[in-house]
C-alpha positions as CSV (number, residue, x, y, z in Angstrom):
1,X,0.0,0.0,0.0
2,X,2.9,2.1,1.0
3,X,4.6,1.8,-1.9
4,X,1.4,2.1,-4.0
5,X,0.8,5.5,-2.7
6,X,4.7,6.5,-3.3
7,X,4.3,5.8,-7.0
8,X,1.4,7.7,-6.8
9,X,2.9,11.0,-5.5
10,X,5.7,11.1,-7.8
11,X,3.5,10.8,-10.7
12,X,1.4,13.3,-9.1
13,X,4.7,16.1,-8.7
14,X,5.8,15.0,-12.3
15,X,2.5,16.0,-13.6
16,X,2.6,19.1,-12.1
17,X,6.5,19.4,-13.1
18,X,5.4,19.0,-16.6
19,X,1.8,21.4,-15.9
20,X,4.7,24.0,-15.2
21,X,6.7,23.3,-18.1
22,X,3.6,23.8,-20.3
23,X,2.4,26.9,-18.4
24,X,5.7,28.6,-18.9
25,X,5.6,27.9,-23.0
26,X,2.4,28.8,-23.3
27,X,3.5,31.9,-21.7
28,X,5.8,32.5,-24.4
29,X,5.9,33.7,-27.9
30,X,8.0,34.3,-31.5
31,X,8.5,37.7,-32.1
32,X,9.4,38.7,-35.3
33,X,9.5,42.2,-37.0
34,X,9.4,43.1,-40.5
35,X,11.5,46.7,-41.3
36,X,10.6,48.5,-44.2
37,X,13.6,48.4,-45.2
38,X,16.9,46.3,-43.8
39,X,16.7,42.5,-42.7
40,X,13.8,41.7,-40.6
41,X,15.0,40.6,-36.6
42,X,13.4,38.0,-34.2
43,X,13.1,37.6,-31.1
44,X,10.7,36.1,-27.9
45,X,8.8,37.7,-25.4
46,X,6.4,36.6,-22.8
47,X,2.8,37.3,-22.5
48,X,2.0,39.8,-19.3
49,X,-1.8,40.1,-19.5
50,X,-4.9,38.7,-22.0
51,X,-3.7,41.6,-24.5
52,X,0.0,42.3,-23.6
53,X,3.3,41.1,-24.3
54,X,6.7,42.1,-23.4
55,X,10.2,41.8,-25.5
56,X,13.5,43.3,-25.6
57,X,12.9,47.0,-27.4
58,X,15.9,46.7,-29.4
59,X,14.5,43.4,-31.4
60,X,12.2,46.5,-32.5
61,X,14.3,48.4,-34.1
62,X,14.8,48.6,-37.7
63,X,16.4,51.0,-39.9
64,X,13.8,53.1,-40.4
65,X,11.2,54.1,-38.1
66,X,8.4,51.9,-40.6
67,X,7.7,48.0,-39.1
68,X,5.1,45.1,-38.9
69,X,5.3,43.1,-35.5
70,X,4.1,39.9,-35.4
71,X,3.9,37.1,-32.6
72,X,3.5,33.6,-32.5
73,X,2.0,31.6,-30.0
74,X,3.0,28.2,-28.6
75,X,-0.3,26.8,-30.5
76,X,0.9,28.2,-33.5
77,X,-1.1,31.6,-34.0
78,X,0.9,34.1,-35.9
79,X,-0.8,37.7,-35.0
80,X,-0.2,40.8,-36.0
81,X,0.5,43.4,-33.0
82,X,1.3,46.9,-32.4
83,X,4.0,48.6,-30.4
84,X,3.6,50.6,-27.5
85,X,5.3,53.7,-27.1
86,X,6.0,52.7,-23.2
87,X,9.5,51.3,-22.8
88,X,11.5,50.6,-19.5
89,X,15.4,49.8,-20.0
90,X,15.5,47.7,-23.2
91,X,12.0,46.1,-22.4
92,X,9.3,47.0,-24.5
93,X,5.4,46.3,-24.6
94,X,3.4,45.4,-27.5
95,X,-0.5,45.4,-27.8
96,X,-2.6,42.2,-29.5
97,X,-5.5,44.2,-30.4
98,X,-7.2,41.0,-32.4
99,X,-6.7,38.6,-29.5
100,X,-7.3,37.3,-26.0
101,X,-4.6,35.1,-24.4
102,X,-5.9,32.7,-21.7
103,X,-4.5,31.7,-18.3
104,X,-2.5,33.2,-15.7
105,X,1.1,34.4,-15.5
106,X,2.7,34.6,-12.7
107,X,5.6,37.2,-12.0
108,X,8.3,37.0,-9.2
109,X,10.5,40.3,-8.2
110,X,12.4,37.9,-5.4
111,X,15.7,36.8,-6.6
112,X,18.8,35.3,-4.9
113,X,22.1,34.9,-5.9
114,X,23.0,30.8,-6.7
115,X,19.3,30.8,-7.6
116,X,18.1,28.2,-10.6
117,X,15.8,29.8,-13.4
118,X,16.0,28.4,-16.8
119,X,14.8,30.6,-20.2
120,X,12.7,29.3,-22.8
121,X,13.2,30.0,-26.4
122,X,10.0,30.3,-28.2
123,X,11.5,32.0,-31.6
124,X,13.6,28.4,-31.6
125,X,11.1,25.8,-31.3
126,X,10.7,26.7,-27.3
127,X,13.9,24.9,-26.4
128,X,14.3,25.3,-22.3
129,X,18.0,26.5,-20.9
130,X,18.9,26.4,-17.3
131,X,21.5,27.5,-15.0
132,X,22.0,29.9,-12.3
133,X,22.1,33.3,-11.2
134,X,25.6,34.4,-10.2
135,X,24.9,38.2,-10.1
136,X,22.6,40.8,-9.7
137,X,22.1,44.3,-9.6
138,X,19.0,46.4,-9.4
139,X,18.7,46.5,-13.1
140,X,20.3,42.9,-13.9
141,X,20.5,39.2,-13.5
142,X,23.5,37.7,-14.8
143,X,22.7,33.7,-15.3
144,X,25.5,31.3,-15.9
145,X,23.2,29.6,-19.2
146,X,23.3,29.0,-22.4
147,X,21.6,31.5,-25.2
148,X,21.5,31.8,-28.8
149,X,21.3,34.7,-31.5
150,X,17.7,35.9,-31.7
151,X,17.2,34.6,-28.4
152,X,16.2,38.3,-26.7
153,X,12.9,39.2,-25.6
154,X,13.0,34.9,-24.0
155,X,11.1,35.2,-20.5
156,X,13.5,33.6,-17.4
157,X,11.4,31.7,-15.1
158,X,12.1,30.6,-11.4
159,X,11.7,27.1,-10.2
160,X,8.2,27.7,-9.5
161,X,7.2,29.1,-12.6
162,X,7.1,32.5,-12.1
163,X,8.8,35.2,-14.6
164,X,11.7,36.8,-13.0
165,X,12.9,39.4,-16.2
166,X,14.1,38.7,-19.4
167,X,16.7,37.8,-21.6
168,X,18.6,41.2,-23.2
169,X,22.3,40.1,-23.9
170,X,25.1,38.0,-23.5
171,X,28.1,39.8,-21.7
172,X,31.7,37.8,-20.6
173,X,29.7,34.7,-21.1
174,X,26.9,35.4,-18.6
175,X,23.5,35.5,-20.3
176,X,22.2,39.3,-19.1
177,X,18.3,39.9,-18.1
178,X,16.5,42.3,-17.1
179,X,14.5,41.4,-13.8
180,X,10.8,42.5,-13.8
181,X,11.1,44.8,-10.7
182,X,12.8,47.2,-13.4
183,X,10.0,47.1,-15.8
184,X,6.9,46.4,-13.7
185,X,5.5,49.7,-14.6
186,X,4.6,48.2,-18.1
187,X,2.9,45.1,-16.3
188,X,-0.3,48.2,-15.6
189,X,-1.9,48.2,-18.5
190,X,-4.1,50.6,-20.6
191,X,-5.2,50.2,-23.8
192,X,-4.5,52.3,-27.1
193,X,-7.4,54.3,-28.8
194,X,-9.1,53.1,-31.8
195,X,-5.7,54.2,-33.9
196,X,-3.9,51.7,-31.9
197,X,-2.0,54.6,-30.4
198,X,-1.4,55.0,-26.3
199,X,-2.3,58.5,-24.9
């Protein structure tokens, strides 16, 4: 009976490891941006409300000041979004005007050195790197993982699921984030008149 019941807890916690998993892609999407002129960028970003998603501002930019945004979702929705004027650091927040994201996302502004958070890639088939953090300052986390080009805007998630910041650069080998107690502003959202433009 015992050992019945054991079997039955650690499928129980490795359902819920893998309910996390899922949560946290699900959380994520592709960004990719078409300039008017120049080579298009990607990117991820990670979705903050039922209308709002957040990336690394410079994925936006583009040689000129003319761009399409578009996201796609873990099931595969490509969408058309706008950009919102609002900006903190290098984190920027775009608006899906055509579409209502489900489910909750959870946000963490506790960090500790030594820490464990892993990254998922979305614009790369949402591959999953972990490691640890080994620095922070009030703007930055400095993890010890491995990232890719294209991989800024990726949301970092604790062990528990919750978004921490996001990914913005690779510097000395240390993947560089931004932690969401620098951008939280954005996480109050409004939305943009019928112009799709923010007061």
């Amino acid at each position: 009976m015992h050992k019945l019941l054991s079997i039955l807890i650690l499928i129980l916690l490795g359902s819920c490891a893998n309910y996390s998993l899922l949560q946290q892609k699900q959380a994520s999407v592709g960004v990719v941006v078409r300039c008017d002129t120049g080579p298009s960028s990607v990117g991820s970003g990670v979705i903050i409300s039922n209308k709002y998603i957040v990336t690394a501002k410079h994925v936006l930019k583009c040689k000129s000041d003319i761009y399409t945004v578009f996201i796609k979702t873990y099931s595969g929705d490509t969408i058309r979004v706008s950009s919102d004027k609002e900006s903190k650091d290098d984190v920027a927040r775009l608006f899906a005007s055509s579409y209502d994201f489900r489910g909750n996302i959870f946000f963490s502004e506790t960090v500790s050195i030594n820490e464990k958070v892993c990254a998922i890639f979305a614009n790369r088939g949402y591959k999953q790197s972990c490691g640890e953090i080994v620095k922070k300052t009030k703007n930055r986390l400095f993890v010890d993982m491995d990232v890719d080009f294209g991989d800024s805007g990726s949301p970092v998630f604790n062990v528990d699921g919750q978004v921490v910041g996001i990914v913005v650069a690779r510097t000395y080998g240390l993947v560089e984030a931004i932690p969401v107690q620098a951008w939280r502003e954005l996480l109050i959202t409004s939305e943009p008149n019928m112009f799709g433009e923010w007061p």
